[in-house]
Each structure stands twice: as C-alpha cells, then as structure tokens.
Biotite code that builds the C-alpha atoms (Angstrom):
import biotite.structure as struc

atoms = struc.array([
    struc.Atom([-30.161, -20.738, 1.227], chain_id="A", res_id=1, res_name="UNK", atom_name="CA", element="C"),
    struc.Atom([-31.141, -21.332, 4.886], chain_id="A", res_id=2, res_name="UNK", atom_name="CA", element="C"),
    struc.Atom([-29.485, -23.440, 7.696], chain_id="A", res_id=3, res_name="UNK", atom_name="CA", element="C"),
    struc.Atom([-31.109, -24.415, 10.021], chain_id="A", res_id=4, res_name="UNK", atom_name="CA", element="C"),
    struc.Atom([-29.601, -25.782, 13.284], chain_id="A", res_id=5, res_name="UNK", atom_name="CA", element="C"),
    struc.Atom([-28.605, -29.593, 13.605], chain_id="A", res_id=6, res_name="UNK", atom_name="CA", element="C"),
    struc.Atom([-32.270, -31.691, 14.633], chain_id="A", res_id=7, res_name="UNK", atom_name="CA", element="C"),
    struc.Atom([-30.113, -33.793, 17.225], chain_id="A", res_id=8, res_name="UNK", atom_name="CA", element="C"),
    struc.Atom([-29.534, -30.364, 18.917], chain_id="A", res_id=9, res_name="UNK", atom_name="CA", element="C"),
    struc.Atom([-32.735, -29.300, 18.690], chain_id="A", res_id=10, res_name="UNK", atom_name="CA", element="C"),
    struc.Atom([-34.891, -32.169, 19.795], chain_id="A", res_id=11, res_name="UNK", atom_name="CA", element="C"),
    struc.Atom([-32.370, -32.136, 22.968], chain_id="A", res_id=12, res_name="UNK", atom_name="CA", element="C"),
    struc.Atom([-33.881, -29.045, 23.545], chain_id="A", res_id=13, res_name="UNK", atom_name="CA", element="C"),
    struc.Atom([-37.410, -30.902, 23.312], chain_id="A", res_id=14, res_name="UNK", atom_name="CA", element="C"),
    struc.Atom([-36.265, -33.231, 25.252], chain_id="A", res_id=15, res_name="UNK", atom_name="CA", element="C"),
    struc.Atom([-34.805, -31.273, 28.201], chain_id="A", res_id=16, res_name="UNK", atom_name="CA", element="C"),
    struc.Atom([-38.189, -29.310, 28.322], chain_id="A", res_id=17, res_name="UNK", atom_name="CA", element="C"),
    struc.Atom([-40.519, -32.268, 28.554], chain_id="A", res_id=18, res_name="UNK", atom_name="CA", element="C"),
    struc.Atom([-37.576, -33.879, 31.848], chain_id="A", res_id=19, res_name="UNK", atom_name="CA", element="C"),
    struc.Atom([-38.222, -29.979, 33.621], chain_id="A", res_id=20, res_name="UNK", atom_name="CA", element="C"),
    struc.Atom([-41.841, -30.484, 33.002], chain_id="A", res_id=21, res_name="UNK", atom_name="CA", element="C"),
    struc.Atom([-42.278, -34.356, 34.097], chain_id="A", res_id=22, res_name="UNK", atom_name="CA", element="C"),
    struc.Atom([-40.032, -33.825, 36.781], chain_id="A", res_id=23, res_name="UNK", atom_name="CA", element="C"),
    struc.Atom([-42.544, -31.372, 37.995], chain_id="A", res_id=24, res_name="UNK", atom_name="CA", element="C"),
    struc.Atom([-45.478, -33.865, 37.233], chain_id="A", res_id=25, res_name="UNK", atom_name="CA", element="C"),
    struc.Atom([-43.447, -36.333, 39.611], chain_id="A", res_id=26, res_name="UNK", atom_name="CA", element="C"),
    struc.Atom([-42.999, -34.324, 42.707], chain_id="A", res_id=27, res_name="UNK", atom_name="CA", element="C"),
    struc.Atom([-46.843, -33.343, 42.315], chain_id="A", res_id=28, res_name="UNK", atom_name="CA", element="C"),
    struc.Atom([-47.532, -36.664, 41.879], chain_id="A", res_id=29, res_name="UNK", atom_name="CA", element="C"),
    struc.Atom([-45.609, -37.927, 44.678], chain_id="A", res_id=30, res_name="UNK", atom_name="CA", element="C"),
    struc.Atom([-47.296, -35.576, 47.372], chain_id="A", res_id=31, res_name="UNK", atom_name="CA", element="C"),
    struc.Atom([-45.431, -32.128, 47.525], chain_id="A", res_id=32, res_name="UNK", atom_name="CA", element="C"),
    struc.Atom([-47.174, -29.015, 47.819], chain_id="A", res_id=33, res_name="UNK", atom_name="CA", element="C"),
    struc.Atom([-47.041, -26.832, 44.559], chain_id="A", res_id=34, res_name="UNK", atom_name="CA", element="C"),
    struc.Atom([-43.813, -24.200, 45.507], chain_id="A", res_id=35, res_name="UNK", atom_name="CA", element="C"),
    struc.Atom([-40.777, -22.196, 44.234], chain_id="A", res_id=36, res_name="UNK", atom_name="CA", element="C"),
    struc.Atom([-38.697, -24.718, 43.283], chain_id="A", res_id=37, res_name="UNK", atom_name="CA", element="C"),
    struc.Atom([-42.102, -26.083, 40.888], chain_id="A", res_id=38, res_name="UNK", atom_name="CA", element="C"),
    struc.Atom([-42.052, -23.077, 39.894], chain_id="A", res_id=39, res_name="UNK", atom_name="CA", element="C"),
    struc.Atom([-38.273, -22.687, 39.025], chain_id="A", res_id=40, res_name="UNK", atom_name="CA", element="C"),
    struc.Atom([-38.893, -26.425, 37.352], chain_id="A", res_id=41, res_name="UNK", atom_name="CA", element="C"),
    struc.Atom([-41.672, -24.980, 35.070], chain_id="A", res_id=42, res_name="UNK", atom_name="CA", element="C"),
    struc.Atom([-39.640, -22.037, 33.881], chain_id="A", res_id=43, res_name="UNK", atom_name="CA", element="C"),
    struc.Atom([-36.658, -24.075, 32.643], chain_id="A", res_id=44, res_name="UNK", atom_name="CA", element="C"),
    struc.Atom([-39.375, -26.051, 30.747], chain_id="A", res_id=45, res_name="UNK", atom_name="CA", element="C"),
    struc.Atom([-40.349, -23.303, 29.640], chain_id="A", res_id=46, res_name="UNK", atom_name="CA", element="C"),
    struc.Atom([-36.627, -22.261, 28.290], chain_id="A", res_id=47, res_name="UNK", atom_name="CA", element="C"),
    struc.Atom([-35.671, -25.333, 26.725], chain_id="A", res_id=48, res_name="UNK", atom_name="CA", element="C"),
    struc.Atom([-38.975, -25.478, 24.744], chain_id="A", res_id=49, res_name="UNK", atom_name="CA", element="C"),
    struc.Atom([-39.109, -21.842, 23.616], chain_id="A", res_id=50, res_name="UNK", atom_name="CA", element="C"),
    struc.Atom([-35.545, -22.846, 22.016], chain_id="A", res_id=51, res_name="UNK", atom_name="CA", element="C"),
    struc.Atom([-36.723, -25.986, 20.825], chain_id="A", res_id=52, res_name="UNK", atom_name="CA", element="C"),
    struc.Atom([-39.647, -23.510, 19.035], chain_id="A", res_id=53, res_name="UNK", atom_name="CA", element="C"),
    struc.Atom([-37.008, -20.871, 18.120], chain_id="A", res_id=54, res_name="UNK", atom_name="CA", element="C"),
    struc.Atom([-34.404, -23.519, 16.663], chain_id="A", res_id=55, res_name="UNK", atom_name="CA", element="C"),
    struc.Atom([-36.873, -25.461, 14.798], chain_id="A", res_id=56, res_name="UNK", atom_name="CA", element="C"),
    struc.Atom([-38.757, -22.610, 13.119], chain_id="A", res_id=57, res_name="UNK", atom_name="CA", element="C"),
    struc.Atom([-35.767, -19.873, 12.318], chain_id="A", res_id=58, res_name="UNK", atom_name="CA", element="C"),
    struc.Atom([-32.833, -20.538, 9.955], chain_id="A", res_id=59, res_name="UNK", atom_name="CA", element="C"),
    struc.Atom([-29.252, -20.279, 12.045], chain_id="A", res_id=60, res_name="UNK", atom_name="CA", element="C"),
    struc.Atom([-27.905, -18.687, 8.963], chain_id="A", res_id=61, res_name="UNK", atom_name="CA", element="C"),
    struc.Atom([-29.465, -17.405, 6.104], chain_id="A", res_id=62, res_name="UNK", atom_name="CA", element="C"),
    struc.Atom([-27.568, -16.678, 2.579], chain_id="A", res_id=63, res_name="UNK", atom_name="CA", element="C"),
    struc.Atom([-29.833, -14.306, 0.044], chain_id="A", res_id=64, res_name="UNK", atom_name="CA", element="C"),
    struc.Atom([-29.510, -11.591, -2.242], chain_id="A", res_id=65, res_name="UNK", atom_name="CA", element="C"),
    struc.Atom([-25.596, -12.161, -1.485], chain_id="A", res_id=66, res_name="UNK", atom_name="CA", element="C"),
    struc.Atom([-25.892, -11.493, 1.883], chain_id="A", res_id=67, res_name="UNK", atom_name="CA", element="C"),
    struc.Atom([-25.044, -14.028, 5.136], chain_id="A", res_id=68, res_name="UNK", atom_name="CA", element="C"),
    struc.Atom([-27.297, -13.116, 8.228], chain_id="A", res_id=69, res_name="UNK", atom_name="CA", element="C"),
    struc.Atom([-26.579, -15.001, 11.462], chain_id="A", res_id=70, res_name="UNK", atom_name="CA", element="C"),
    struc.Atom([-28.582, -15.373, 14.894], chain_id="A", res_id=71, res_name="UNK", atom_name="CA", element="C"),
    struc.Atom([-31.644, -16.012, 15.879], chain_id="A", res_id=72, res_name="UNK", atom_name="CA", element="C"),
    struc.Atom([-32.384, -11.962, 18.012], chain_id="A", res_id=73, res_name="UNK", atom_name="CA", element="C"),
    struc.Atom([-29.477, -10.232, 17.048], chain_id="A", res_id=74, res_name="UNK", atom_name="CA", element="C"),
    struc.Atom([-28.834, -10.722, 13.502], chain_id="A", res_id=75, res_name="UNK", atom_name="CA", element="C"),
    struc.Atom([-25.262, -10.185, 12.398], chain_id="A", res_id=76, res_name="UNK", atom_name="CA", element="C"),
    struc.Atom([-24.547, -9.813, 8.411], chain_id="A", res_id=77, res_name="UNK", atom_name="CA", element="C"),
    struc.Atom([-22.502, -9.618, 5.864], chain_id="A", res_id=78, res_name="UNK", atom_name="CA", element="C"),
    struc.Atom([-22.313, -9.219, 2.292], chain_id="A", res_id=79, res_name="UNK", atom_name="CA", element="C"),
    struc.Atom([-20.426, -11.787, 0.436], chain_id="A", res_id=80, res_name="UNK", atom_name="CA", element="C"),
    struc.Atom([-18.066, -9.793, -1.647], chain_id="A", res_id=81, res_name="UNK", atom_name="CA", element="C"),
    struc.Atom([-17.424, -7.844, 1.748], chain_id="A", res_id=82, res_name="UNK", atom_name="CA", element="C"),
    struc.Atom([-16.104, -10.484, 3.178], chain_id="A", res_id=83, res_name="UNK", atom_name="CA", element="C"),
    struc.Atom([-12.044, -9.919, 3.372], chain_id="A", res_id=84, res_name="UNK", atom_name="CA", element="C"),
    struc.Atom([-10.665, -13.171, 5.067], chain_id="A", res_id=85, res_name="UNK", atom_name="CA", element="C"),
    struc.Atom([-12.358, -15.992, 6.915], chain_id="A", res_id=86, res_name="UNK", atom_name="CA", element="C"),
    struc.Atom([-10.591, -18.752, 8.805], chain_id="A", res_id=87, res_name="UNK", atom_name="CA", element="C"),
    struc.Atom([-11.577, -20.761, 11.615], chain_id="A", res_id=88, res_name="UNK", atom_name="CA", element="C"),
    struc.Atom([-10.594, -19.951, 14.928], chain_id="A", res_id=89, res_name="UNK", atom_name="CA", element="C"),
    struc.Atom([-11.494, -22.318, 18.882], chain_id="A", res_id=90, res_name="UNK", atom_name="CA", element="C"),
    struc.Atom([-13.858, -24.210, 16.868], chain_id="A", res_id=91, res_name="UNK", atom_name="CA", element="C"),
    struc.Atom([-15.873, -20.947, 15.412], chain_id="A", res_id=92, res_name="UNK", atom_name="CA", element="C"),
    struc.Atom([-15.717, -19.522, 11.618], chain_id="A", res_id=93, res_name="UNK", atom_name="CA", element="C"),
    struc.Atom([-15.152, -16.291, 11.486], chain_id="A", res_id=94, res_name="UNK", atom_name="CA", element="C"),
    struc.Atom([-16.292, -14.186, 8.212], chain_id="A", res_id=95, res_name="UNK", atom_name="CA", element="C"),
    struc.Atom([-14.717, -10.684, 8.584], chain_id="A", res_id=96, res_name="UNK", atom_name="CA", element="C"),
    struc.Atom([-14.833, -7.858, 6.091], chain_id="A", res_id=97, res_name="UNK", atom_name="CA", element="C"),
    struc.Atom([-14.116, -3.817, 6.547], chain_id="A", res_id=98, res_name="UNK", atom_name="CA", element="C"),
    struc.Atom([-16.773, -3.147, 8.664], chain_id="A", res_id=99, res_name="UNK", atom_name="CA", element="C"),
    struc.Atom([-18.759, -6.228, 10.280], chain_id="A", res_id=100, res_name="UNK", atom_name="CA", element="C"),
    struc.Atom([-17.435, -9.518, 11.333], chain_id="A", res_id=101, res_name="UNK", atom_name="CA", element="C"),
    struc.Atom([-19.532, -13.048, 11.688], chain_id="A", res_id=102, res_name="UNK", atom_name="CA", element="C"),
    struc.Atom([-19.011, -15.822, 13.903], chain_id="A", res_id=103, res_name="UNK", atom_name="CA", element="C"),
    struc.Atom([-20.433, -19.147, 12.751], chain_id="A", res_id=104, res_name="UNK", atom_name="CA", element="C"),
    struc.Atom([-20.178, -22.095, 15.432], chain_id="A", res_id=105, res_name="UNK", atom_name="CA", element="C"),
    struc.Atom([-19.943, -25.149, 13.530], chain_id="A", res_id=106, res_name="UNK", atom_name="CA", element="C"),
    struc.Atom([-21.325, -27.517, 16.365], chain_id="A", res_id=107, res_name="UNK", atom_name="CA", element="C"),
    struc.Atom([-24.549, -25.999, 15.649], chain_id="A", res_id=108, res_name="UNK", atom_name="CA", element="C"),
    struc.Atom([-25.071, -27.181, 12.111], chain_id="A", res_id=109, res_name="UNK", atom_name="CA", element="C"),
    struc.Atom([-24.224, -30.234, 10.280], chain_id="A", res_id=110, res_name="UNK", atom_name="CA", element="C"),
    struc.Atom([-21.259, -31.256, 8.558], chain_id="A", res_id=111, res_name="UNK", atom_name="CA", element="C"),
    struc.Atom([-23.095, -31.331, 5.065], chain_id="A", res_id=112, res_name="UNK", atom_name="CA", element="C"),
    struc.Atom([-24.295, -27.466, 5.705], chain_id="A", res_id=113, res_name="UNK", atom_name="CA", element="C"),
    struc.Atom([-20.827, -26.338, 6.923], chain_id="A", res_id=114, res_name="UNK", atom_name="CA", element="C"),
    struc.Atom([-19.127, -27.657, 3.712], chain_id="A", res_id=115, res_name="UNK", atom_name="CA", element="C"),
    struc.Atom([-22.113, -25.944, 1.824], chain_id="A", res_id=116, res_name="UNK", atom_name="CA", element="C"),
    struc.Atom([-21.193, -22.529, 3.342], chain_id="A", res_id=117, res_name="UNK", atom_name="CA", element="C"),
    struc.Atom([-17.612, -23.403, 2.642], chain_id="A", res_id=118, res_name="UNK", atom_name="CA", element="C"),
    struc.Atom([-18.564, -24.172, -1.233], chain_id="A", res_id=119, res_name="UNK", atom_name="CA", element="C"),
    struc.Atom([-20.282, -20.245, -1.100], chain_id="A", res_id=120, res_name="UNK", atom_name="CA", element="C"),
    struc.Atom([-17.790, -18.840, 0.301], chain_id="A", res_id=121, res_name="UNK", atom_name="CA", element="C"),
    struc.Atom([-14.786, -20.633, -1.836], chain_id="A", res_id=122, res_name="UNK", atom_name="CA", element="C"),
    struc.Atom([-17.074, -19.769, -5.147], chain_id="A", res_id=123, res_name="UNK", atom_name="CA", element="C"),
    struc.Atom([-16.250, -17.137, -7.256], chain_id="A", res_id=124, res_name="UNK", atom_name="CA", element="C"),
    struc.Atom([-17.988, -13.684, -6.699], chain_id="A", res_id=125, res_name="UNK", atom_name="CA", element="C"),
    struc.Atom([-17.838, -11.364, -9.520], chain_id="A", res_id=126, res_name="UNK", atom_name="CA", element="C"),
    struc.Atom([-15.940, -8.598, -7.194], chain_id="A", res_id=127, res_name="UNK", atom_name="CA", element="C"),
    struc.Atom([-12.896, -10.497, -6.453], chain_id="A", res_id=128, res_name="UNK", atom_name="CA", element="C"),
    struc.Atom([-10.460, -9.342, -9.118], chain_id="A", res_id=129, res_name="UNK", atom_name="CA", element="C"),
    struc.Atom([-11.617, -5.242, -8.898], chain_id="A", res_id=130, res_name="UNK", atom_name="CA", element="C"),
    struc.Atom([-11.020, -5.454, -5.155], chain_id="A", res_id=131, res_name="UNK", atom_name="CA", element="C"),
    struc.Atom([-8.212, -7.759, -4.646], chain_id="A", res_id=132, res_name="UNK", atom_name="CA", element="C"),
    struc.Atom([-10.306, -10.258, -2.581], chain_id="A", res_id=133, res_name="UNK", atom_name="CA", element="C"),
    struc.Atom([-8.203, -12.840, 0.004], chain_id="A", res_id=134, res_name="UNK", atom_name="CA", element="C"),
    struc.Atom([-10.015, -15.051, 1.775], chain_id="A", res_id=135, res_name="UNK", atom_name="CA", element="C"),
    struc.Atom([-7.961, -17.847, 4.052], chain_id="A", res_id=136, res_name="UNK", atom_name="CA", element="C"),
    struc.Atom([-8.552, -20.939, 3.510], chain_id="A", res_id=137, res_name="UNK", atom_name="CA", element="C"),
    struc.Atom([-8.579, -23.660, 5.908], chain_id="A", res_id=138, res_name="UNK", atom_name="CA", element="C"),
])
C-alpha cells in the first residue's frame, strides 16, 4: 500500500514555485538589473518545485511485505508485528516498537488514508497472541 501526500499540499508546492519564479519574471520585466535577490527568488523556485517533484512522485508512507517505511530521504521503518503501542500525540502518530519508533503527521495525508493506516494497524497480525501485543487505541 502506498500514501502518497495530500494533492492540495502538493500543488501548493507547485504553486509557490511558479509565484518565486513569476515574481522574478516581474522585476525583470519591470526594468531591474538581474542580481542577488533574483537570484535568491530563483532558488526558492527552485525549492518549492523540487518538493512539488519529490511529493508527487514518492509515497509518504509505504506498507509492504509487513513493513511501514516513512520519509521521503531518511526512511524510518517498522515492522508491523513490532509495533508495541501507537497513539497519537501534538497532532503526530506515533508507531513505536522495541527498537525503532515512527512518526506519521496526519496533516500530510488525507483523512481517507489515515483511517486506512488505522484499519492496518487495528487488523489482526498473526503475532499478537505469542507476544502479548498492546497497541493504544485512540
């Protein structure tokens, strides 16, 4: 299963790139000299369409092979019958097991994917009963 991050978030980014850029195209337009601060426009163009790119290509969280990756450069994971307790905490889920911990910001994704990661982590995992699993619910 992949999630990708919410399309109104995402075209923002789009959108934000192509202001940076036309705001650029405007001060050329309107006489200035080509200088730093064009410069410093172009590059947070740049930015806000390279995560436009990123967000719109790359699942925010991927669930295979019973595992739930997170992030886009540093990946964080966890296995699903790893995970110990997860609750939700200043508006972020947080999956924690022995060893790794997750943290899923729900503003990112939709309401329809967060109750589908809910529904995987509320189903039954064929673990739970040999290692006395407790997850918190919410």
């Amino acid at each position: 299963m992949k999630i990708f991050t919410r399309k109104s978030r995402v075209y923002r980014n789009l959108i934000l790139g192509l202001v940076w850029f036309g705001l650029v195209a405007y001060r050329l337009n309107a006489g200035e000299e080509f200088g730093n601060m064009h410069i410093l426009y172009i590059v947070v163009g740049m930015i806000f369409l390279f995560l436009f790119y990123m967000e719109f290509r790359n699942p925010y969280i991927t669930i295979e092979n019973g595992v739930l990756s997170q992030g886009f450069f540093s990946k964080n994971s966890i296995k699903l019958e790893e995970i110990e307790e997860w609750q939700t905490r200043a508006g972020m889920l947080i999956l924690a097991g022995t060893t790794n911990k997750v943290k899923i910001l729900p503003s990112r994704i939709s309401q329809k994917d967060m109750e589908r990661i809910y529904e995987v982590l509320r189903g039954p995992h064929p673990e739970d009963h040999k290692h006395g699993h407790q997850a918190k619910s919410l």
